[in-house]
C-alpha positions in Angstrom: 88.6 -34.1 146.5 88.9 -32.8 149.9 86.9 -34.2 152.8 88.0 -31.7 156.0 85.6 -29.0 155.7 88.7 -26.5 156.4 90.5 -28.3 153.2 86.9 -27.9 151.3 87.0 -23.8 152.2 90.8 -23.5 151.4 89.8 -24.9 148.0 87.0 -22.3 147.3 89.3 -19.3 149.0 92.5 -20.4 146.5 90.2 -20.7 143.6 88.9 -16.9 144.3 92.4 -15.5 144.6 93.6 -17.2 141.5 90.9 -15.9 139.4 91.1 -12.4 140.5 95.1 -12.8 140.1 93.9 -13.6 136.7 92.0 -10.3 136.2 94.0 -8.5 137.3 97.3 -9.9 135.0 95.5 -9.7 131.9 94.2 -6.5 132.9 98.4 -5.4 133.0 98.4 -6.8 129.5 96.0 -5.0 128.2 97.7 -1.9 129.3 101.2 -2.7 128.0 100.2 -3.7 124.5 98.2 -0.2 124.1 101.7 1.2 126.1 103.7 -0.7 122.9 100.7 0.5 120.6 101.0 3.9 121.1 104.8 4.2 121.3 105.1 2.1 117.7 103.1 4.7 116.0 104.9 7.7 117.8 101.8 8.6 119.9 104.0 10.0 122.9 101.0 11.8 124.7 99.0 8.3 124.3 101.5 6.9 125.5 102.7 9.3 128.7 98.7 8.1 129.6 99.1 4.4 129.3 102.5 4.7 131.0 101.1 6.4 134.0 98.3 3.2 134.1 100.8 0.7 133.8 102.8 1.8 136.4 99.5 2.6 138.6 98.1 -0.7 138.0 101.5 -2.5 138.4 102.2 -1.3 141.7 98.5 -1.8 142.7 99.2 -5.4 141.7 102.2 -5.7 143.9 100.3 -4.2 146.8 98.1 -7.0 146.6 100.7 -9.5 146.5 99.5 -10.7 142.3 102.7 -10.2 141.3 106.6 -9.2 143.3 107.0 -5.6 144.5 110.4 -5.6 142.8 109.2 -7.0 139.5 106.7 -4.1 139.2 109.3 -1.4 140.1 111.8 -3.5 137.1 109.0 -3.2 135.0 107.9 0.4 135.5 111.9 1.1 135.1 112.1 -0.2 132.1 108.7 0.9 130.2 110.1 4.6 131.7 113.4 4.1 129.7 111.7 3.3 126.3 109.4 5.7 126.5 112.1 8.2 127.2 114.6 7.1 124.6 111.2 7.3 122.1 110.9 10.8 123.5 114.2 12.4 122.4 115.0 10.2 119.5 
């Protein structure tokens, strides 16, 4: 346990940012198993919606810094792909 007061607020501040970082990664979750959902029962317009969320809330969470700008722009790439290879197969 800390015993600087600055070391005692680092410990509250790191302990807020990792549970929103939480939130907000199981919030991405969420949204790509209803994106897989959807697309494994041939919902395309279901899935068109969920694919617009996941890339909203993806780049929203490398705005913040939660997760790398360039792993949400690979991910968005690639749910993009399978939803378009679902589309015109």
């Amino acid at each position: 346990m800390a015993n600087i007061k600055s070391a005692k607020k680092r410990i509250k501040v790191i302990d807020k940012k990792t549970a929103r970082n939480r939130r907000v990664k199981e919030h991405i979750k969420a949204v790509l198993k209803s994106f897989d959902a959807a697309l494994a029962e041939n919902d395309l317009e279901a899935a068109e919606q969920q694919l617009k969320l996941a890339e909203k809330k993806l780049m929203q969470a490398a705005s913040k810094g939660t997760i790398h700008k360039k792993a949400a722009s690979r991910k968005v790439g690639r749910l993009t792909n399978r939803f378009n290879k679902a589309k015109n197969a």
